[in-house]
N, C-alpha and C positions, 0 to 999 in steps of 0.2 A: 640630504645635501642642502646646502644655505642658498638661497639664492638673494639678488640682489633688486631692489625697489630702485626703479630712478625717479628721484621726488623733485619738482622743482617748486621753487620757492621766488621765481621772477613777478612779473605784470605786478606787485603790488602784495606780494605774498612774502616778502621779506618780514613787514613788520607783524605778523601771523609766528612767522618762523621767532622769531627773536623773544615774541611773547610765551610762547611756547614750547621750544625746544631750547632754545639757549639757557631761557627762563624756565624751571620745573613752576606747574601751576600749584597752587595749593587745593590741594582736592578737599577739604574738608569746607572751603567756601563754596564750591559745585555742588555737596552732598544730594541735596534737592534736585539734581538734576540724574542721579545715577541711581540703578537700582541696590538693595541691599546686596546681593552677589558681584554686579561690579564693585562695589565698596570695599568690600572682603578679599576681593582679589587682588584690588590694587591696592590697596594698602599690606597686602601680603610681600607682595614685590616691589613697593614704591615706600612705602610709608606714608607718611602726610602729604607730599609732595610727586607729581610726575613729570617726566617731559612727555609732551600729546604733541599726533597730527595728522591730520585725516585730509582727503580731499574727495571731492565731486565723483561719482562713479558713475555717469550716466550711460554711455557711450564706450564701445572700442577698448581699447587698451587698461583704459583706467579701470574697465568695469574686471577685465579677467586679472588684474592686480589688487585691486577689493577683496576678489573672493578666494586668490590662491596665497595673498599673505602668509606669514606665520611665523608665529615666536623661534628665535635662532635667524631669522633672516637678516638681512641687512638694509638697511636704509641709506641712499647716497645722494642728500640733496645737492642741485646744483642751479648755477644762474650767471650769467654773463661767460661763457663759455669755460665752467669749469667747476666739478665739485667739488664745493666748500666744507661740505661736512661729511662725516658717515657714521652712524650710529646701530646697533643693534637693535632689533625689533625685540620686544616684551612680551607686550598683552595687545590683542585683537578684538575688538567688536563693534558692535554698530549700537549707537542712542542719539540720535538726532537729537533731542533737547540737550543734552551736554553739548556737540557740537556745536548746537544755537549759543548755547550761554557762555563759551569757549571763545568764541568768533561772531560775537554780536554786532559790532563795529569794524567786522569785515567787508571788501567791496565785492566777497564772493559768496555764494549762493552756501550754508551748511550744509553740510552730507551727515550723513545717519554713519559713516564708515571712518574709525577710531582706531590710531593706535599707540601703543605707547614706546619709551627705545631705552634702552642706557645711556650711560653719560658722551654725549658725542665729540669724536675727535675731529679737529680742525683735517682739513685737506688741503690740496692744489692739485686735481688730477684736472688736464685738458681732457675737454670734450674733444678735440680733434683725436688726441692720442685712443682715447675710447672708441671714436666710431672707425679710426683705421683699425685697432685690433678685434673687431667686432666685424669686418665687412663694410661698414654702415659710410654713407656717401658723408664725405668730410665735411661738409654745412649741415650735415643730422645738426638740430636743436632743440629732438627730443620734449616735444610739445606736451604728448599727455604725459600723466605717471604710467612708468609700465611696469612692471618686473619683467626680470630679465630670464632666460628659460636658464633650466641647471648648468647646461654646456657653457654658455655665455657666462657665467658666474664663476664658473669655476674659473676659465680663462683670467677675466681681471683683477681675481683674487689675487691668481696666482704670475700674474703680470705685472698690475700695477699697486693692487694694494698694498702690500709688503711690509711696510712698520706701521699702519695704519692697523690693520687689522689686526696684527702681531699684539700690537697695546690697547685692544679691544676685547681679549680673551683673558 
């Protein structure tokens, strides 16, 4: 079962996001940063180009969504009260010097935890509308990345994502 990543991409992480996901990087100018098996992998799935995006796993939430990722998931970035994007989850791992060489003129910290998505569809889903169908206190603003457990995924799948995700498969 798929479950769902809530990514945000606000404080300053917009222009991360844009460099990165909106923008496929060209992986063959990182080569130096990836090992021969990442190489091989992604360019199996990717070709020359990926969209990448990793964040911080140090603490709480972020860290049990690090380590329970996985290709088939989804990723649903969001920022000023609403996700904008949602893309499929690829490929998963961790190389801190690619994150470094990635996000070198970021004003956040690189993480060693990478990952890659398919072509992302535009959204409009309210964060309010999420955290009423979720339980979750109507000002939730969803501070760290979390993933979301299978029950909760299935829910907004099957609630709100609807032709988002429909034109994802």
């Amino acid at each position: 079962m798929m479950r769902i990543l809530m990514a945000g991409t606000g404080s300053g992480g917009g222009k991360n996001f844009e460099q990165t996901v909106r923008n496929p990087v060209n992986l063959e100018q990182y080569a130096d940063n990836l090992t021969v098996s990442e190489r091989q992998r992604l360019k199996a799935k990717h070709g020359r180009s990926a969209r990448v995006w990793g964040f911080e796993a140090k603490s709480g939430a972020s860290v049990i969504a690090a380590a329970e990722l996985k290709p088939g998931d989804q990723a649903w970035f969001h920022h000023d009260n609403y996700v904008h994007t949602v893309a499929e989850v690829v490929i998963v791992f961790r190389n801190l010097k690619f994150a470094q060489a990635l996000w070198a003129d970021s004003d956040y910290p690189a993480s060693a935890f990478v990952f890659t998505m398919a072509e992302p569809q535009n959204a409009q889903i309210s964060k309010a509308a999420v955290n009423k169908l979720l339980g979750y206190r109507l000002g939730n603003t969803w501070q760290q990345n979390r993933l979301l457990d299978k029950e909760a995924s299935k829910l907004l799948i099957s609630r709100v994502c609807l032709a988002i995700c429909t034109s994802m498969r």
